[in-house]
N, C-alpha and C positions, 0 to 999 in steps of 0.2 A: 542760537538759530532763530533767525525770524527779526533779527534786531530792531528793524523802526530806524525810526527818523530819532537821532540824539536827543535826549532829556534833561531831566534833572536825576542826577545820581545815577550815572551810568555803570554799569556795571565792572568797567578798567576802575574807575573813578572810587568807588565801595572797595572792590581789592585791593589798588593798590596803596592805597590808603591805609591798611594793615600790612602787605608785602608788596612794596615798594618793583618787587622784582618780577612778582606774577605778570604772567603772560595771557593775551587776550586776545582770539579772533572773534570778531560780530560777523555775519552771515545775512545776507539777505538778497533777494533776486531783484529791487527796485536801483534802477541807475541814481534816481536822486536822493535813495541814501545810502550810495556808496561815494558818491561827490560830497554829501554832506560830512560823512563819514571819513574821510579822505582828509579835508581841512580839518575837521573838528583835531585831529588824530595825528596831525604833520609831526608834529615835537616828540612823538610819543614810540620810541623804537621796540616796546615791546606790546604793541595793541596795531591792531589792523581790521580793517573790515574789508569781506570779500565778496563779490560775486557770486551766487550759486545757488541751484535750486535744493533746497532741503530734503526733498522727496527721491534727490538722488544723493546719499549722501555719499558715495564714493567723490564725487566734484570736491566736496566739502572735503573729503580725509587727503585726496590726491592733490588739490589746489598747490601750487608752491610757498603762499603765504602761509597755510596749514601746517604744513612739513616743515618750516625755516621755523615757527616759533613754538610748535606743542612738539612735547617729549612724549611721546606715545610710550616711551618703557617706564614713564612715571604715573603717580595718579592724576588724574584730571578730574573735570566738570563740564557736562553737556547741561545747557541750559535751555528749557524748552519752555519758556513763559508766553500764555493767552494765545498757542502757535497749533499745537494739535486738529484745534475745533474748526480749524482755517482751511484744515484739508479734508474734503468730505470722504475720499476714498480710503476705505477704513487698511486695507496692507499696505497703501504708500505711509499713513501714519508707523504702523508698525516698523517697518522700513526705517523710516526716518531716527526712530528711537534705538530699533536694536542694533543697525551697523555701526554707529559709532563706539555703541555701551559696547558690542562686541570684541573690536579693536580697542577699549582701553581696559586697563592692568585691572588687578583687582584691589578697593580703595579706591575705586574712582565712586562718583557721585553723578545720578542725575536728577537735577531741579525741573518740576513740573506742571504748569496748569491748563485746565481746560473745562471750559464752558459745560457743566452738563444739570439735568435736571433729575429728577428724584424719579419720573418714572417715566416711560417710552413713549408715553399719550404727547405729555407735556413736551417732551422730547421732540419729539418731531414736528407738535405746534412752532417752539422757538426756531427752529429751521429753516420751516417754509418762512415765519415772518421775517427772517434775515434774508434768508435767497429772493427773497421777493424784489431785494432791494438791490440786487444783482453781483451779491459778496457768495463767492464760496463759501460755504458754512456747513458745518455737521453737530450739533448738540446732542451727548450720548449722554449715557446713564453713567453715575458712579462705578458700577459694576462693570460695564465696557470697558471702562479707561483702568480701573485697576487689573484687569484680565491680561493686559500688555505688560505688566512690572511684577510678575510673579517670580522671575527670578533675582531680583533684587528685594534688599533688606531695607523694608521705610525705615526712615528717623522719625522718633517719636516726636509729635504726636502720630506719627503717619500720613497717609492721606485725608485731610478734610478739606472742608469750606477753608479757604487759603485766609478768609477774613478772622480764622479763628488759631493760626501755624503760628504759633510763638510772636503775638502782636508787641513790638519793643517800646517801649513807652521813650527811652530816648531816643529814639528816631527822630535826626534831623526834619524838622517838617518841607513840606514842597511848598513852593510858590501858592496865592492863594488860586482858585478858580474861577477863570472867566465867568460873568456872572449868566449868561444863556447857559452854562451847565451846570449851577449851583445846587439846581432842585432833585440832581441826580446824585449826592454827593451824601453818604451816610445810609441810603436805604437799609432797613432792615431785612433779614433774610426772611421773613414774615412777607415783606411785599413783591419777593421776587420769585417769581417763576423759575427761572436760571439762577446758576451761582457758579463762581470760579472754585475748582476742586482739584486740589494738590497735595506738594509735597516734597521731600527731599530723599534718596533712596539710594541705598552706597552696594556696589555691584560686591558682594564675598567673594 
């Protein structure tokens, strides 16, 4: 959900790199990357990216490209990376997580992060200084964002600071960084206000 603009180590690209055979919808509501998405994707008969607003996930589950490649009687994976914090309205998030988790078997997994700070002061500072800049934004508390996934079982370690969820030392590295972002690159959780908090959590 929420895919972006193509990268490095796209997530078809990760899977099916170990199952060849897995199948892949991206999701996003910007035209230019679902065109981007589109080319990047031509060759590729089990990966598709769609049109749709997240916040309504029936589009997502009813879409035709949805239905032709996910087996909803099997387990799956809803993938909700740096996506949650992007919707301020706290039941369309809800929404967004539980109709799918709802609709898939039990053994399915969903992957998760979001923007939040340690306590509601802080909270609501990183907000306004993101809204200011005219991005939808919502910064909660740890405790918010866990309050939605009570019926699911985290994988250990659980939800934390995602900079700390099973860090793989052999992880192909990325591209270097443009050097105007350099200086952002490595901060410690010491100099950060916010931090990305997640996790991976398989519905029983």
């Amino acid at each position: 959900m929420g895919s972006g603009l193509p990268t490095e180590h796209n997530v078809h690209q990760v899977v099916q790199a170990l199952r060849p055979e897995a199948r892949v919808v991206y999701v996003d509501i910007d035209p230019i990357v679902l065109a981007h998405g589109h080319a990047l994707l031509a060759d590729n008969p089990n990966t598709t990216v769609i049109t749709a607003d997240m916040t309504r996930p029936e589009q997502v589950l009813s879409h035709p490209d949805t239905r032709r490649l996910i087996d909803f009687t099997r387990p799956l994976a809803v993938l909700l990376f740096s996506i949650p914090h992007c919707i301020p309205d706290d039941e369309a998030v809800r929404r967004t997580i539980h109709t799918p988790m709802a609709r898939a078997v039990p053994g399915s997994f969903l992957a998760i992060s979001h923007v939040v700070a340690d306590d509601t002061a802080t909270a609501e500072r990183v907000t306004r200084t993101i809204t200011e800049f005219g991005m939808p934004w919502k910064t909660r508390t740890p405790g918010q964002v866990a309050a939605w996934l009570t019926d699911l079982e985290a994988i250990e370690p659980g939800l934390v600071d995602i900079d700390t969820w099973r860090p793989d030392p052999t992880q192909p590295p990325l591209s270097d960084v443009a050097p105007a972002l350099a200086s952002y690159v490595g901060r410690s959780r010491a100099t950060k206000r916010a931090y990305e908090y997640g996790g991976v959590l398989r519905k029983p």
